[in-house]
C-alpha positions in Angstrom: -31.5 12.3 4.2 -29.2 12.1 1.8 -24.9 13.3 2.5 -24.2 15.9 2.9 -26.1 17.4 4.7 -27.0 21.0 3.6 -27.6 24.4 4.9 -26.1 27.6 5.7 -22.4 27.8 6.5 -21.2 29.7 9.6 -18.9 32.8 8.0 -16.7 33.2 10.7 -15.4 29.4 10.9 -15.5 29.7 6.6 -12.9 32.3 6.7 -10.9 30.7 9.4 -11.3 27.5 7.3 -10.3 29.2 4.0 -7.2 30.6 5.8 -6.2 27.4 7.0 -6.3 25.4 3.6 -3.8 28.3 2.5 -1.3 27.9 5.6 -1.4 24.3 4.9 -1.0 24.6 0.8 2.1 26.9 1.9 3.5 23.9 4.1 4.7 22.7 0.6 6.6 25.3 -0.6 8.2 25.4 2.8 8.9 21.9 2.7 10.4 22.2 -0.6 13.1 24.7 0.7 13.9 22.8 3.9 14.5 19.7 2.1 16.5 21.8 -1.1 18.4 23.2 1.4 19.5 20.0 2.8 21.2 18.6 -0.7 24.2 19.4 -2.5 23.8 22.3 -5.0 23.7 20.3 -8.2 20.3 18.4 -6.9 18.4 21.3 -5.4 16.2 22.6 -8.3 15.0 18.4 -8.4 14.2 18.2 -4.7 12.5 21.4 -5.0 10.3 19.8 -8.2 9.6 16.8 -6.2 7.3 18.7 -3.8 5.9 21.4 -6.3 5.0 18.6 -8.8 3.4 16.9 -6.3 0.9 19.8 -5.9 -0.3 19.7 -9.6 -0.9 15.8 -9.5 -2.1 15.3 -6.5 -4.6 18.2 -6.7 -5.6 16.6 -10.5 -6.7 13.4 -8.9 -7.5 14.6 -5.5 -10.3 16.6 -8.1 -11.2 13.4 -10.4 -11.6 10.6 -7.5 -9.4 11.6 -4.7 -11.5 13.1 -2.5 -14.6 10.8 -2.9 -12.7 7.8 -2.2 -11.2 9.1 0.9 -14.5 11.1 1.7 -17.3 8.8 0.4 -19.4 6.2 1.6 -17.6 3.5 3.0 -17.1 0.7 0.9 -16.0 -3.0 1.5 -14.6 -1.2 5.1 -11.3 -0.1 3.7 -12.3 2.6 1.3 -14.4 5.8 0.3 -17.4 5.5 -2.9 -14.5 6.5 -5.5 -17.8 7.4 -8.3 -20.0 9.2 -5.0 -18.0 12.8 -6.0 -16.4 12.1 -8.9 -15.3 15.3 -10.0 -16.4 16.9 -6.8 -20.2 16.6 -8.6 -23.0 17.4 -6.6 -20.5 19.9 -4.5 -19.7 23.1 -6.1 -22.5 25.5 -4.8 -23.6 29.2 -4.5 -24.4 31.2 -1.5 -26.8 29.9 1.1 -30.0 32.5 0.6 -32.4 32.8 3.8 -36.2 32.0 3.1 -38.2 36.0 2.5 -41.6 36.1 3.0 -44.6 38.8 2.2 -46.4 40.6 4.5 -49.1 38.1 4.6 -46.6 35.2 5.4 -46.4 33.6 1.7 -42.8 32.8 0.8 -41.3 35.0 -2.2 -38.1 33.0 -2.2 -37.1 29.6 -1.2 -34.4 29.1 1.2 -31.0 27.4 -0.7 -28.7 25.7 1.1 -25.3 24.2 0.0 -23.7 21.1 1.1 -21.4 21.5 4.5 -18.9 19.3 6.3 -20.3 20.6 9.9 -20.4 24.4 9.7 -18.2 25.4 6.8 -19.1 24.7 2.9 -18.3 21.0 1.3 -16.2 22.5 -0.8 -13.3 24.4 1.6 -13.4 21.2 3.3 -12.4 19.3 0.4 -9.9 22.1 -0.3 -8.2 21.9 3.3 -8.0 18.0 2.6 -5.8 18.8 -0.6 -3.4 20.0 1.2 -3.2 17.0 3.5 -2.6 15.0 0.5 -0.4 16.8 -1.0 2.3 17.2 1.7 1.8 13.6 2.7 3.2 12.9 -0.9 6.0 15.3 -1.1 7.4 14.9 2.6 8.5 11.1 0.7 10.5 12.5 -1.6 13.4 13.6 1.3 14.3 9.8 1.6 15.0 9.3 -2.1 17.2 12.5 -2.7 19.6 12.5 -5.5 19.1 9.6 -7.5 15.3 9.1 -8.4 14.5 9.5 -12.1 11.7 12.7 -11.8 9.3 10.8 -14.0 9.7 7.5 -12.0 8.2 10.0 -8.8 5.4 11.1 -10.9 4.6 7.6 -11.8 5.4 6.1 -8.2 3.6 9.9 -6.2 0.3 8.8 -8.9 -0.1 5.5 -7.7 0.8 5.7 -4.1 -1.7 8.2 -3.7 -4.6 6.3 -5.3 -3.4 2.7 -3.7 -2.3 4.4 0.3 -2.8 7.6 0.7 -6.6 8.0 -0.4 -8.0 4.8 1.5 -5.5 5.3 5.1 -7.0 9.0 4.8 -10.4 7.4 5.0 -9.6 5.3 7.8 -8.1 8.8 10.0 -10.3 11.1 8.8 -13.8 9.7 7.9 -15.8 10.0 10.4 -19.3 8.8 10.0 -22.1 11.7 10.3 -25.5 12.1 11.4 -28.6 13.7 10.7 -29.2 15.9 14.0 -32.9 16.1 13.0 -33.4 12.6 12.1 -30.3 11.1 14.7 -30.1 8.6 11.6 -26.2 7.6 10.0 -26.2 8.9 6.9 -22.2 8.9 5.9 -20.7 5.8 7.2 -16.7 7.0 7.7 -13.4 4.6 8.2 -12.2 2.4 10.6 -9.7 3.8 12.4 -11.5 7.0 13.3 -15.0 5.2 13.9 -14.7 1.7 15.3 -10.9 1.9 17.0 -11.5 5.3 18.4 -7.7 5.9 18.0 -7.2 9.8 17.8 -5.2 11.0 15.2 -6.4 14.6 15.0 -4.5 16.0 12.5 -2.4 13.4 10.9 0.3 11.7 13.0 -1.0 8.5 11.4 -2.1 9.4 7.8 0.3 12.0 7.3 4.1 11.2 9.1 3.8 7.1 9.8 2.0 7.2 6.6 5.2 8.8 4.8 7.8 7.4 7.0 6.8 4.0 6.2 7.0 5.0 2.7 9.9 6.5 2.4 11.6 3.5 4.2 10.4 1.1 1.7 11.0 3.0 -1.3 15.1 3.2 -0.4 15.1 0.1 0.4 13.9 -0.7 -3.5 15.6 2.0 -5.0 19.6 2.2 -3.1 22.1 3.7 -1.7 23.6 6.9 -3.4 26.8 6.2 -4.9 30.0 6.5 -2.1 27.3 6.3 1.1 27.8 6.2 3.4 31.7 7.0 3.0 31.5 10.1 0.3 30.0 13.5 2.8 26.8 14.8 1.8 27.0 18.2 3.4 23.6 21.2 2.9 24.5 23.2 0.2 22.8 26.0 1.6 21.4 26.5 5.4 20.0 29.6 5.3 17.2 27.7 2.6 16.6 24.6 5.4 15.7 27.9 8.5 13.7 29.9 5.9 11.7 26.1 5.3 11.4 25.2 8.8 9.7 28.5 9.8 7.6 28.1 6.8 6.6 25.0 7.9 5.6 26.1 11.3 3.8 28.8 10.1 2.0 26.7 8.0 1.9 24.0 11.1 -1.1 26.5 12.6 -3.3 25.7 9.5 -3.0 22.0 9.6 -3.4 21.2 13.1 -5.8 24.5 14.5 -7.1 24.4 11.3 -8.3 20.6 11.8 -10.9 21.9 14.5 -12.6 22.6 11.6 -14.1 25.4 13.3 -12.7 28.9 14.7 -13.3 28.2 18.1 -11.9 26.9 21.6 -10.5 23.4 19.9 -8.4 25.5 17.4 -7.4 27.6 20.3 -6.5 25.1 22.1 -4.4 23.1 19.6 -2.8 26.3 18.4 -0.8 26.7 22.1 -0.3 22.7 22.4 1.4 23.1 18.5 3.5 26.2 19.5 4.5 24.6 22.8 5.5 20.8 21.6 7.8 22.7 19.0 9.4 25.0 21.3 10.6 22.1 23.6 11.4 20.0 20.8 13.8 22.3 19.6 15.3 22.5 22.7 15.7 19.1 23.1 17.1 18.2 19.8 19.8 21.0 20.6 20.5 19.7 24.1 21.5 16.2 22.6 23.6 17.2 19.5 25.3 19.3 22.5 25.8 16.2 24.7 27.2 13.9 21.7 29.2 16.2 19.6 30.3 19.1 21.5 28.0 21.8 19.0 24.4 23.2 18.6 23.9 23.3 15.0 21.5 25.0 13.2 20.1 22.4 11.1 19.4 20.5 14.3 17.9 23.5 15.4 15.4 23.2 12.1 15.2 19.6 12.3 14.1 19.9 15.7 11.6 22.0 15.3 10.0 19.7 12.6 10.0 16.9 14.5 8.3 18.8 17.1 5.2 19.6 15.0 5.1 15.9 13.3 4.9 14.6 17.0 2.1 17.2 18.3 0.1 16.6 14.9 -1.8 13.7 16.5 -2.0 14.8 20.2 -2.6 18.7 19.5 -6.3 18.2 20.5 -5.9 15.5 23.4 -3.6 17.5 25.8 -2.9 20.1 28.2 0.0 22.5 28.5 2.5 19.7 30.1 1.3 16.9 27.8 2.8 19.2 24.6 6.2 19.8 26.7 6.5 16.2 27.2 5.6 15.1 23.7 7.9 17.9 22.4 11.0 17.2 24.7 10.6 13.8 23.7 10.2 13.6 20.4 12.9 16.3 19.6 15.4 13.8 22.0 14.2 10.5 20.2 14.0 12.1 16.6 17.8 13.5 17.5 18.9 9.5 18.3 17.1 8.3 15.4 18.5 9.7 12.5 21.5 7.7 13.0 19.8 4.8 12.9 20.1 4.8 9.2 23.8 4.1 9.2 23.4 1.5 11.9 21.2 -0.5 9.7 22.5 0.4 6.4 19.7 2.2 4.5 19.9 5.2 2.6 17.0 7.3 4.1 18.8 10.9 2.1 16.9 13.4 4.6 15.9 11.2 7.5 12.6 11.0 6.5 12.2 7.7 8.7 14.0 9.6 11.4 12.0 12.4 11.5 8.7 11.6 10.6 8.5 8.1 11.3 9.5 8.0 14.6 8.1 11.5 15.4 4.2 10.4 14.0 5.1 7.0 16.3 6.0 8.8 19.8 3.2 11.8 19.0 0.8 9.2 18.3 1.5 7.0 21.6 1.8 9.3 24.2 -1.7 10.8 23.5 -2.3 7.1 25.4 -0.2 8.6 28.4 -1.0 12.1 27.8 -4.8 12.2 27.0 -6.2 14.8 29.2 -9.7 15.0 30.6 -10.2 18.7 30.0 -8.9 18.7 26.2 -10.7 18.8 23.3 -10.6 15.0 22.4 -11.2 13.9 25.6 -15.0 16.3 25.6 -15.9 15.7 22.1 -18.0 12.8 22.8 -16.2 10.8 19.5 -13.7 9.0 21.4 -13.8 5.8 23.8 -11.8 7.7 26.3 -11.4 10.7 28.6 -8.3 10.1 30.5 -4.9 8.5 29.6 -2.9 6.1 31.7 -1.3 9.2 33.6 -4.5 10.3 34.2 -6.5 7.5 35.4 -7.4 6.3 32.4 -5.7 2.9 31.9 -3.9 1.7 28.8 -7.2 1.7 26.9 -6.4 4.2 24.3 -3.0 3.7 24.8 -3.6 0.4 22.8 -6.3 2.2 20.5 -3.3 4.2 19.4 -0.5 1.4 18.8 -3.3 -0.5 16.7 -3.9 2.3 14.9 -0.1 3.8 14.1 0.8 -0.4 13.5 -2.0 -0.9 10.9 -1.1 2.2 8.7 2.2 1.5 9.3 2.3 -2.0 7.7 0.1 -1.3 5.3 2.0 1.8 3.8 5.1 -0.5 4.0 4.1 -3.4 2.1 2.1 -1.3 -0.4 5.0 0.8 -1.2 7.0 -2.0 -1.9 4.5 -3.2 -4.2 4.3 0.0 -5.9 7.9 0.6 -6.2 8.7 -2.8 -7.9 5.9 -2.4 -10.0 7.8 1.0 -11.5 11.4 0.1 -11.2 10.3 -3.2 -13.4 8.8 -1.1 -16.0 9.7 2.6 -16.3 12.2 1.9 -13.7 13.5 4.2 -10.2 16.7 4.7 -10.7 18.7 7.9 -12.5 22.2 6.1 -13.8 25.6 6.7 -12.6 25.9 9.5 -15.1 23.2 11.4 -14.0 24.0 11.0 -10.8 27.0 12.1 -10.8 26.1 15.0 -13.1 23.4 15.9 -10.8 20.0 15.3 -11.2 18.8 19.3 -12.1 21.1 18.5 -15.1 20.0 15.7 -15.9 16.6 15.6 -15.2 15.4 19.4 -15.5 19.0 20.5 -18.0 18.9 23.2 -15.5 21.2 24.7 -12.7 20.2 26.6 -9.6 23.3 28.6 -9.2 24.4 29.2 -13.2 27.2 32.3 -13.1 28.2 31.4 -16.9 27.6 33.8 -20.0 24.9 31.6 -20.8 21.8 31.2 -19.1 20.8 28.6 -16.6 18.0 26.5 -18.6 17.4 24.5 -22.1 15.3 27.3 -23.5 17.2 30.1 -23.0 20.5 28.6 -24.1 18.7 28.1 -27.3 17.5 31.1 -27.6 20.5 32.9 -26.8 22.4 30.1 -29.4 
């Protein structure tokens, strides 16, 4: 039989699935405020456009290729049929219709069924996947605020997404499927999620190392900011970084419940272990900024509270109750340490990207080795090697499933982002000059401001028109 496999779709996990794929899309907007929020007024608008712009070109080749060659038919091991659903063919569909029969048993109507990804139509899956990819994308832009030319990201956001984020998506989210009537493989999936057996449920892997790794090479290419790490680069504005934050965890719900792929128990499940892991994060961030410097800030408070999620993205499904306090108390400590790290070792990572993400999708995705519990929804699913972590019985098996897994994406992403970000600052090049920089990149990229109180309004067109 050929993939997909067809049928009817279950309404109630369509809706939840549809719901989902619009928490997550909203992620983006969120993210777009945390991270404008974060820079100094005169480079807001372009941190904002780094995010938005990555929905329309991400979603443009997610449509083309995107989606078949992280969705497709393996090929060569390390990537999805790019031509399989080339423009999504084969996938846009109707309604399911039931077979109707006379009264003397003859059918009237033939049944029609549409493609599916388990119980939900082909096509809301490939919508909820969009949204992966497009976050993924726009969390890099927080490392290389302030001074990267806006077409350089279009250029760079393009190609990473083509060279990394399609083919590691593959790897993490593939899995291969079977015909329940036949028991017969007929979708051979990636790597990571079908011969390693690491579990990355929702994206610790694909998504944060993924970005993290990204990020760092990318400002390690482009540079410093001119006068870091001397010169302050305070928030301009606070109240935009809390108002992002809680769009992010109410977003948060869709991407990791929402990766259940049903409306049942697992989303249940990872819906608590999501709340949870942030709660305690929070917390913990808080408690350390206390302990070093005397004050509990509120963008710790945010910052805390996204590096909760990042670390429960992988281990939502694989815990219990005190698995998702540990990983949250942890990773909200570790992320707090981290972000320093930046001016120990000298790069310019803007909006601690590497600090955050990084090392929040690294401790998430490791302690699901320690944490794996036998009554969670990983450890019953049948898909993984193990049932138990090591503080559960279960030996350091998947605890090494899990490094190999968070190690290989990690390199890759790394060295491929260094590729890709020579490649551009050779041709096009990265890099906004002094001028603009100092001018401010939403002048000198966008000729607009975000806060204009002059006579004269705040963009090119209306100046002229007004002129």
């Amino acid at each position: 039989m050929a993939f997909p496999l067809t049928g009817a779709p279950d309404t109630g996990d369509t809706a939840w699935m549809l719901a989902s794929s619009a928490l997550v899309l909203l992620m983006t907007p969120g993210l777009a405020f945390f991270y404008g929020g974060m820079v100094r007024s005169k480079n807001v608008l372009n941190m904002i456009m780094m995010s938005i712009s990555a929905m329309g070109l991400v979603g443009v080749l997610w449509s083309l290729y995107g989606f078949s060659a992280a969705f497709g038919d393996n090929k060569f091991g390390i990537v999805g049929d790019p031509a399989q659903f080339f423009g999504l063919k084969g996938l846009i569909s109707g309604n399911s219709v039931a077979e109707v029969k006379d009264a003397a048993g003859a059918i009237t109507t033939e049944a029609v069924n549409i493609p599916l990804m388990g119980t939900i139509p082909m096509t809301v899956f490939v919508a909820f996947q969009l949204m992966f990819a497009i976050i993924t994308v726009a969390l890099i832009s927080g490392a290389v605020a302030d001074r990267l030319k806006f077409g350089a990201w279009l250029l760079f956001a393009g190609i990473w997404a083509t060279v990394v984020y399609f083919p590691v998506a593959h790897w993490v989210f593939d899995f291969d499927v079977t015909d329940p009537a036949t028991k017969e493989i007929v979708h051979t999936g990636g790597w990571i999620a079908n011969q390693l057996k690491a579990i990355d449920f929702a994206g610790g892997t694909a998504v944060h190392i993924n970005a993290g790794a990204a990020g760092l090479a990318l400002v390690l290419v482009l540079g410093k900011r001119k006068g870091w790490p001397h010169t302050p680069f305070r928030p301009h504005n606070l109240p935009f970084v809390m108002l992002g934050a809680g769009l992010l965890w109410f977003g948060w719900f869709g991407f990791n419940a929402g990766s259940a792929l049903a409306a049942g128990g697992a989303a249940g499940s990872t819906f608590i272990t999501t709340t949870l892991a942030t709660c305690a994060a929070m917390l913990a961030w808080l408690l350390v900024e206390k302990l070093r410097d005397g004050k509990a800030t509120s963008l710790g408070a945010a910052s805390g509270i996204v590096a909760g999620l990042v670390a429960i993205t992988p281990s939502c499904s694989s815990v219990n109750v005190l698995g998702a306090l540990a990983i949250g108390a942890v990773a909200g400590a570790l992320c707090a340490l981290a972000v320093g790290l930046k001016f120990k070792f000298g790069f310019d990572d803007s909006l601690d990207v590497v600090g955050v993400h990084l090392v929040g999708g690294i401790v998430g995705t490791l302690m699901v080795g320690l944490f794996l519990a036998p009554e969670s929804p990983a450890a019953l699913s049948g898909l993984y090697a193990n049932t138990a972590g090591l503080f559960y019985g279960g030996g350091i098996d998947q605890l090494w499933r899990q490094a190999a897994g968070a190690g290989a994406v990690l390199a890759f992403s790394f060295i491929a982002t260094l590729i890709i970000a020579y490649i551009v600052k050779f041709t096009i090049g990265l890099r906004a000059s002094e001028e603009a920089e100092f001018a401010g990149m939403d002048e000198s990229e966008h000729a607009e401001t975000a806060y204009d109180f002059a006579a004269v309004g705040g963009t090119a067109r209306t100046a002229v028109k007004e002129a």
